[in-house]
Every structure is written in C-alpha cells, then in structure tokens.
C-alpha positions in Angstrom: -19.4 -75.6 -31.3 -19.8 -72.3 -33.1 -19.1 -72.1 -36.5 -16.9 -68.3 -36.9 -14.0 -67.8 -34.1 -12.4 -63.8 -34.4 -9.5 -63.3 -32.7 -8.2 -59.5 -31.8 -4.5 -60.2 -31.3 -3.0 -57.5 -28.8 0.0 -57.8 -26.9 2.8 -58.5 -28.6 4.8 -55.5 -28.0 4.1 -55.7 -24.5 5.2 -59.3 -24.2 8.6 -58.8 -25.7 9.2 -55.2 -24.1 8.7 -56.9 -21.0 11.0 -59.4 -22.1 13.7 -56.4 -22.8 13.5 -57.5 -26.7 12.9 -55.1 -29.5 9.0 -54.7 -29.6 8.9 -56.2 -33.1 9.9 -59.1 -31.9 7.0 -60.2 -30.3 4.7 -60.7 -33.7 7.6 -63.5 -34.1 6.2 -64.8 -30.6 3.0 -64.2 -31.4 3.0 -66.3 -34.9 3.4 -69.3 -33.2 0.2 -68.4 -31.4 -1.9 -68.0 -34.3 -0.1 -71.5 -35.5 -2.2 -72.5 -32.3 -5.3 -70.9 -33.0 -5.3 -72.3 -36.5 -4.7 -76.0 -34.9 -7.8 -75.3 -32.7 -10.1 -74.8 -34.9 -9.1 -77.8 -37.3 -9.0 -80.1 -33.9 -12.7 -78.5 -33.0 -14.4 -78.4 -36.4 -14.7 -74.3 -36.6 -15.0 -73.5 -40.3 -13.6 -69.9 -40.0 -11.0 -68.0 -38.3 -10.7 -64.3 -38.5 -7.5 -63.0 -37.2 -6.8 -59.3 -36.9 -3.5 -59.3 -38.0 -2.9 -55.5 -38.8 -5.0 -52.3 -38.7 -5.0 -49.1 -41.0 -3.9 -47.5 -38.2 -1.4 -49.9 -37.3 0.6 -48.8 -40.8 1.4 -45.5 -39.0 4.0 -47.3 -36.4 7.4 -47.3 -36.8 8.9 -48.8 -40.4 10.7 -51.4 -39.2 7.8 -53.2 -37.0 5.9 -53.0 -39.7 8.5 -53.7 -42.1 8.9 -57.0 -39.8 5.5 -57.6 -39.8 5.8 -57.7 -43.9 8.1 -60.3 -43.6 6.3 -62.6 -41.7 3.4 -63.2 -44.1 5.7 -63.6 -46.7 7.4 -66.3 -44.7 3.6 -68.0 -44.4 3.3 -67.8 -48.4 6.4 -70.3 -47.9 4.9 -72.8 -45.7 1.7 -72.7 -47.5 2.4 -76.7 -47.9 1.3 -76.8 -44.5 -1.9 -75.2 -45.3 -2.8 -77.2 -48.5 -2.0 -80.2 -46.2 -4.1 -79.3 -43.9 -7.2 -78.0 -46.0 -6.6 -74.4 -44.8 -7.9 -71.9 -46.9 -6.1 -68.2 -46.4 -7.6 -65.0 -47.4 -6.5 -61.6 -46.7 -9.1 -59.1 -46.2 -8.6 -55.1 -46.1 -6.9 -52.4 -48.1 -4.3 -54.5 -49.6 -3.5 -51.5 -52.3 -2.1 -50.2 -49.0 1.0 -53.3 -48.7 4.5 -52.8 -50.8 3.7 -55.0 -53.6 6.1 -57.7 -52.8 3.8 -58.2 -50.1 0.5 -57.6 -52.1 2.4 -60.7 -54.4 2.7 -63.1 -51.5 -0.5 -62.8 -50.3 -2.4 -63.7 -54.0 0.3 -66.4 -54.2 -0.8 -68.1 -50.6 -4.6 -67.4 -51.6 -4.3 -69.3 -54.9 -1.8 -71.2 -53.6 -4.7 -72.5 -50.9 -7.8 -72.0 -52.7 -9.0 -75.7 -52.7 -8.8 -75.5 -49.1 -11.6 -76.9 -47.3 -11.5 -77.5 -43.6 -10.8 -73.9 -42.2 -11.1 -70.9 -44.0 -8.6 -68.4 -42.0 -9.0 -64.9 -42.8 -6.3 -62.7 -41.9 -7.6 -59.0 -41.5 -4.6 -56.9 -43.2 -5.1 -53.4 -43.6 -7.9 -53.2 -42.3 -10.6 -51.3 -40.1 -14.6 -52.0 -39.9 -15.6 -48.2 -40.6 -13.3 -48.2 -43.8 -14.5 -52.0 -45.0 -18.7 -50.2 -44.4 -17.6 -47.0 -46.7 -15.8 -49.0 -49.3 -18.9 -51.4 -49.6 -21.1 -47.9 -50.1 -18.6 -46.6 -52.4 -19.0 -50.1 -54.7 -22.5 -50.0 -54.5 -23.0 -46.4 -55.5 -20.6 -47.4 -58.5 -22.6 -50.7 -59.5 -26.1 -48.6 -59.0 -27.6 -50.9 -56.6 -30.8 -49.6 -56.6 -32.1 -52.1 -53.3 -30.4 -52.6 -50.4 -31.0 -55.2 -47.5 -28.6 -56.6 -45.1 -27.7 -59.0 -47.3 -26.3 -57.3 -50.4 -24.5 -55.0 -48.2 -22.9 -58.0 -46.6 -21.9 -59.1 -50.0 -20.0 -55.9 -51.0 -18.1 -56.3 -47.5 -14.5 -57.1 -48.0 -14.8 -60.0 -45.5 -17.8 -61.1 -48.1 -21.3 -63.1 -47.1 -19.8 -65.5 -44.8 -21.2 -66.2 -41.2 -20.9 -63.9 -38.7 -18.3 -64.2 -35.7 -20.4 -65.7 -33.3 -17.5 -65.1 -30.3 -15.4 -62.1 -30.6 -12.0 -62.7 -28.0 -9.5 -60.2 -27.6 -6.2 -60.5 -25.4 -3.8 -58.0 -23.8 -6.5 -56.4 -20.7 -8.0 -53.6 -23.7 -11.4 -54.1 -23.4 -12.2 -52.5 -26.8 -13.6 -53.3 -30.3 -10.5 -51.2 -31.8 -12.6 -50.8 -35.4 -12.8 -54.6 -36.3 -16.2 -56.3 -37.9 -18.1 -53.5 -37.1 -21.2 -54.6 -39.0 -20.2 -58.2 -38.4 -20.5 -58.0 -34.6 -24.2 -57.2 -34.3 -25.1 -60.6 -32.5 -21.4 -61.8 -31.5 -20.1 -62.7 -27.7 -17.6 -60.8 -26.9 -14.7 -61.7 -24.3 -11.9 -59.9 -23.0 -8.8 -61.4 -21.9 -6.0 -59.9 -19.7 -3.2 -62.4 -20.9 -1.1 -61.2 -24.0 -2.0 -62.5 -27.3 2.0 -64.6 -27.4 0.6 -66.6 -23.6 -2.7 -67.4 -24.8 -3.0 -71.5 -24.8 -5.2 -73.6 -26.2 -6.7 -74.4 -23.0 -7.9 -71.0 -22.0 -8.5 -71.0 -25.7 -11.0 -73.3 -25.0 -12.3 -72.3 -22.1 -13.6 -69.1 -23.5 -15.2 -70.9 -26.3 -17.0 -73.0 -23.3 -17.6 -70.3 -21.6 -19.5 -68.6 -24.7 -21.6 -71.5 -25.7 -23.5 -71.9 -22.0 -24.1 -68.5 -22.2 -27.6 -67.3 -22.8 -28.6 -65.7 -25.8 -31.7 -63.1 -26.0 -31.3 -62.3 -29.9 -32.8 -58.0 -29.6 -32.4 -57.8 -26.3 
C-alpha cells in the first residue's frame, strides 16, 4: 500500500449545477466524500492524505462560494472529536494569512485540537498553489541565509514540510491537469485522472485506482 494519497478534488460545481442547485452547494456534497477518503485511508493503513481543498486562485470566485466554503471548515473544527477519536491529525497547508481570521482561528483550533493524532495525518491544501509554496520556501531561506541547499532543506522550508512524497496523485471531474498543486512534490508520483466528479467518487473506484497504481511499473529517471 503506498504510504502518501493526494487527492485533486474537482467537480463539485458541476455535480450540483447539473443537479439545478446553487453551485456552492456541491462542496456540501463533496464533504461527505472527503469523510470517505479519510475512512479509506484509516481502513488501508495510508499515513497521509493531502486534499486540495482550495487554491489561491480559487479565492477570486464569487463571495458567497467561498464564503460557504469558510463555513464548512469551521463546521470540521466542531467535529474534531471525530478526529481525535480516530487518531486523525489535521493540518492546513498554504497562505492562511490569506482566510478572514475567524477562519484562520478554527483552523489552529482543529490543528491543536488534533495534534496527538496518530494514524492519518490529513493535510488540507487551503490557499494554496505549488509555484507560490516553491517562492515562499526561497523567500524564507534568503531571510534565514541558508548558505547550502539540497533537496532536502528545500523540502523542509516547503509549507507542506519534509514528509513523504505523494506516491499517487488522483484527480476527478475529466480535467486532466496538475492545476499548480505539489509541484516539487510530484517528481516521482502516479498520476491518474478520473472522469467521475469528486461528490460520485466511491471507495471502490477509490480503490481501484490505488490497485491500479501499485502493479504499475516504476522506472525511477526514466
């Protein structure tokens, strides 16, 4: 089983547009998807999840989608129960100066709040694009006068920090595109495109990709 699972969750809009609902409305749908994906990787042993949950470029859509959006991670700070119980550890990882600071308060509430957590560490990419998370990690390092610089010590100035890289890289919705996310991190990763939206993906086809990864063969350089 691998040991990193990213997630590029498109589609929502489309799923509840198509459902004649306000587009907004799908990242309600769409929740209980991620509630799948984080069940997945508890059942299957994967130690981290990264989720990309909302993009730099995302903050330029209308106010009250991402207003909605907003709301929903401050209703996760409120089950973060669930998470302890579970040995979930949530981090949010991007430009968080960039979130009203109710949400910026929620967010360090269900870090702390999960800190201890164990079993899964699910990242939640907020904020965030790979280009800006590469020139912030410059900027920092130009600032701390790192005077030697290998993969590694850029990796640690990352904002998703020296963790393992995703080994499979799935994104839903038919877009077969990296859309800025893990840039650096991606170097070695599987990549698989899906064409259902993010609120229909099951576990099942979940877990078929993941399958469908490990037999594949890998020719590290080539």
């Amino acid at each position: 089983m691998i040991t990193h699972l990213a997630l590029i969750m498109d589609g929502n809009r489309r799923w509840a547009t198509k459902r004649s609902m306000f587009p907004w409305l799908g990242h309600r749908q769409g929740a209980k998807t991620v509630e799948m994906a984080i069940q997945y990787c508890l059942d299957k042993k994967i130690s981290y999840l990264s989720l990309y949950t909302l993009s730099l470029e995302n903050l330029s859509r209308k106010e009250q989608e991402v207003l909605y959006l907003f709301g929903l991670i401050q209703e996760a700070r409120d089950r973060a129960a669930d998470f302890v119980k579970n040995g979930v550890k949530v981090r949010f990882v991007g430009d968080l100066s960039k979130l009203p600071l109710s949400t910026q308060q929620a967010c360090a509430e269900l870090e702390q709040t999960t800190s201890m957590g164990s079993a899964l560490v699910c990242n939640f990419l907020l904020c965030y694009g790979g280009q800006q998370e590469i020139i912030s990690a410059v900027e920092r390092m130009v600032r701390d006068r790192v005077e030697l610089v290998d993969r590694d010590v850029l990796k640690s100035y990352l904002w998703l920090g020296s963790i393992p890289d995703p080994e499979l890289i799935i994104r839903t919705g038919g877009v077969q595109r990296i859309s800025n996310f893990l840039l650096f991190q991606t170097a070695y990763a599987e990549i698989r495109f899906l064409d259902c939206l993010w609120p229909d993906l099951t576990a099942e086809i979940l877990d078929q990709t993941i399958q469908s990864c490990l037999q594949a063969p890998k020719n590290f350089g080539i």
